[in-house]
C-alpha positions, -999 to 999 in steps of 0.1 A, spaced: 309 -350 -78 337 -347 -103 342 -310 -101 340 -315 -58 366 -338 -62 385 -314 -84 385 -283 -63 396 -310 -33 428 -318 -52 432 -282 -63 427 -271 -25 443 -297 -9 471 -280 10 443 -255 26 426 -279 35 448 -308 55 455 -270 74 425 -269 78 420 -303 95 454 -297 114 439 -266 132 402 -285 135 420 -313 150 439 -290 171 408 -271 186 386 -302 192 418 -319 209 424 -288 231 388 -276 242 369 -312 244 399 -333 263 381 -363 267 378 -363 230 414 -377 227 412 -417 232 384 -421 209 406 -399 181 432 -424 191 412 -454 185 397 -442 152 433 -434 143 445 -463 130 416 -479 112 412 -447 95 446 -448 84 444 -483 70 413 -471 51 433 -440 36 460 -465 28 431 -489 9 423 -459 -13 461 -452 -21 467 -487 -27 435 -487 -51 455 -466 -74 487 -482 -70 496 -500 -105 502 -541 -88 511 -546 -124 545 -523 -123 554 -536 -87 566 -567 -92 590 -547 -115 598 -521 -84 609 -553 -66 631 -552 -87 649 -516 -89 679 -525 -66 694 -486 -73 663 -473 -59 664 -498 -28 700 -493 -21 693 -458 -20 665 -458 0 682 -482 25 712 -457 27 700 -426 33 681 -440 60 701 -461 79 732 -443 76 727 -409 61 696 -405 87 718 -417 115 749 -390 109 723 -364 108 706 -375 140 738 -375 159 746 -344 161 713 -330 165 702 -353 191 734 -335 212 710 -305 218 692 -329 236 713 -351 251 713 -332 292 677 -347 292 674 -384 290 640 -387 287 641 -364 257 672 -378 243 655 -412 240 625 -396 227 642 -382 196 663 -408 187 635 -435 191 612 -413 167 641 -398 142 658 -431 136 626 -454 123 615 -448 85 577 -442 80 559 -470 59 529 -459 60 515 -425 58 543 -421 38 533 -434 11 499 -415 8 517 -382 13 545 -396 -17 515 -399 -38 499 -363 -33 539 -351 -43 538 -373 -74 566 -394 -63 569 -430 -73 547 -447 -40 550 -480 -55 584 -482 -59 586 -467 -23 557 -498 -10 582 -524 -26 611 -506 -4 583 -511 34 597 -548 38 631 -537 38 625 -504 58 604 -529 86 632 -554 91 660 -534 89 649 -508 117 638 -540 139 672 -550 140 695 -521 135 669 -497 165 686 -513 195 719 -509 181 719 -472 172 702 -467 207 725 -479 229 755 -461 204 737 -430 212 720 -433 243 731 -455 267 722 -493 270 690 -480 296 677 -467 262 670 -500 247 648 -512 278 613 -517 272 618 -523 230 595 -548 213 587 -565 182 551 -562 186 541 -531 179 561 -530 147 543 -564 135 510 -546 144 519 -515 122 531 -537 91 496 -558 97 475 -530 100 492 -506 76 501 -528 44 495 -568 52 458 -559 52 448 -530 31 473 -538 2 458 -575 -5 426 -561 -4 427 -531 -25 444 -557 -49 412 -580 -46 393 -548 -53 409 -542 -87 409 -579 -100 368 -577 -90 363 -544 -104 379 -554 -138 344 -578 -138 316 -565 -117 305 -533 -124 293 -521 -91 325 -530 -76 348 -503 -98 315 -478 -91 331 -485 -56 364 -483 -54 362 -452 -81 341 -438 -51 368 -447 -24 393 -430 -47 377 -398 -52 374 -398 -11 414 -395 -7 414 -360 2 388 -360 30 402 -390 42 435 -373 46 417 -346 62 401 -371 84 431 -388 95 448 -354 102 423 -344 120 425 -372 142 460 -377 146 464 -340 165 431 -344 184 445 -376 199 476 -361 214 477 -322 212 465 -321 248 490 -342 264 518 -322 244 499 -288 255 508 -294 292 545 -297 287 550 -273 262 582 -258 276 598 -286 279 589 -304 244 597 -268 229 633 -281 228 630 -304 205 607 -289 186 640 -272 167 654 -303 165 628 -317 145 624 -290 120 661 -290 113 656 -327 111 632 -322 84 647 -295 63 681 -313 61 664 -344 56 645 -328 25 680 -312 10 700 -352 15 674 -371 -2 668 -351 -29 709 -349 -34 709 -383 -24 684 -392 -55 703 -370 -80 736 -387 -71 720 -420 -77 709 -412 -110 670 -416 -100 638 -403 -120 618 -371 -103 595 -395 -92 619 -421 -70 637 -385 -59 609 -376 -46 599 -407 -30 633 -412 -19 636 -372 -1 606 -380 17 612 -415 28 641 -396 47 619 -369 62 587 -391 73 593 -410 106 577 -441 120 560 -422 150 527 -439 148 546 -472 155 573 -462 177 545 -445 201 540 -480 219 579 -482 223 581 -451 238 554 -453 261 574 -488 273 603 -474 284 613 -458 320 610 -419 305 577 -406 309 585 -376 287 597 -400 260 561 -407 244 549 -369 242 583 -363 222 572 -386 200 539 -370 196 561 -338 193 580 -348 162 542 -358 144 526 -325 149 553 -312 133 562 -335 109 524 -335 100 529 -300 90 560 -300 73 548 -333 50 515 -307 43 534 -278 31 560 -308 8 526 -316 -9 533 -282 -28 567 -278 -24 586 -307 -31 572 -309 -71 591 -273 -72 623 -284 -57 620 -316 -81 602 -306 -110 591 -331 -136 616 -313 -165 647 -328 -148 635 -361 -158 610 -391 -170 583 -401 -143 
């Protein structure tokens, strides 16, 4: 089992490829296949978060609490770095409301959760990054409505709720995070229960295979059917992500961070909120609105695959202390 779990890590990037183009297939040839992929989706994803909160050191995060240069620079490059790059990139859009919306719904809410499994995988400091989730929750609650109607229109902000971003923080952290924390003071005892939740941890890369998987059989087929319309943003969201990548890590070098809170910081401003802002979208008047959404995942999934590898190059651990 060791050396399986071994060759996983060593293999990784192949492999989440791999369940991006499995997930892909099943989604495209076996249509009906997509709400149950949906509804496995997110308890899947709280799982992988339970496993990636197993190893997170609860110890050290009272102290990340605490890191106010990491926070502030979190909270600036997303909510206004983020913002002056979506501007003028969501101008190549802006003929098409429905796409408009679309992108600026998906592009202007930070990830907290995925994120934080994919800022482990790049060695980047993901408990520093789960202190930040709070902040990055409230603050896109109230500043989303704002920066909509700026950029959109005031029809733009029809249809937003709360509830879907309470869900998310529920599901995502509220839950998983007490429990893998109850996991670790039992394991510290009982015997069995580290067995288990060494067990759990060794199953991180399947799960993330798993919940690729998933996440692209659930929606590939509805983005199939509109492909040449949702190819226009497709560019949008690339140059999202590469100039994202460049700001953060600039961003954490100005700031005088360590590789690993660069690293978390670059991809806090590349990883969107798109598994909570789906609800949103699918609320408002724009029925294109939701399959841009689902748009900007597929690619962000593979652009966050290929940062597994690439990221520790662009930041590598010479520059500074982890």
């Amino acid at each position: 089992m060791p050396g399986l779990v071994a060759w996983g890590e060593r293999h990784q990037v192949a492999l989440y490829l791999a369940a991006l183009a499995a997930g892909g297939a099943a989604g495209l040839l076996f249509p009906s296949a997509a709400g149950p992929a949906e509804a496995a989706l997110t308890p899947v994803l709280g799982l992988l978060l339970y496993a990636t909160f197993l190893g997170v050191p609860f110890a050290r995060l009272t102290a990340a609490l605490r890191d106010g240069r990491f926070l502030m620079a979190v909270l600036l490059v997303n909510f206004v770095l983020v913002p002056l790059v979506v501007w003028p990139l969501s101008r190549l859009v802006a003929h098409d409301q429905a796409l408009l919306v679309g992108v600026l719904l998906v592009l202007l809410t930070p990830c907290i959760d995925y994120v934080l499994v994919f800022t482990g995988l790049a060695g980047g400091a993901r408990t520093r990054l789960l202190a930040a989730t709070p902040l990055l929750m409230l603050v896109q609650i109230v500043l989303l409505p704002v920066l909509l109607r700026l950029l959109a229109g005031p029809e733009a902000v029809a249809g937003l709720a709360l509830e879907p971003f309470v869900r998310a923080f529920l599901s995502f952290i509220v839950v998983p995070l007490p429990a893998a924390a109850l996991t670790r003071a039992a394991a510290a005892r009982v015997p069995w229960v580290d067995r288990a939740a060494g067990a759990v941890e060794a199953g991180m890369v399947p799960l993330m295979m798993t919940t690729l998987a998933l996440a692209v059989a659930s929606q590939i087929g509805a983005v199939s059917g509109l492909l040449g319309s949702l190819m226009l943003v497709v560019p949008v969201f690339v140059v999202f992500a590469v100039i994202m990548m460049a700001v953060g890590i600039a961003a954490g070098r100005l700031a005088g961070l360590d590789v690993p809170a660069t690293r978390a910081l670059a991809l806090s401003g590349v990883t969107r909120n798109s598994l909570v802002v789906l609800p949103l979208a699918l609320a408002t008047p724009f029925a294109l609105a939701p399959l841009v959404v689902v748009t900007q995942t597929l690619v962000e999934l593979l652009f966050l695959v290929v940062c597994v590898r690439l990221l520790p190059r662009l930041v590598p651990a010479a520059r500074g202390a982890s």
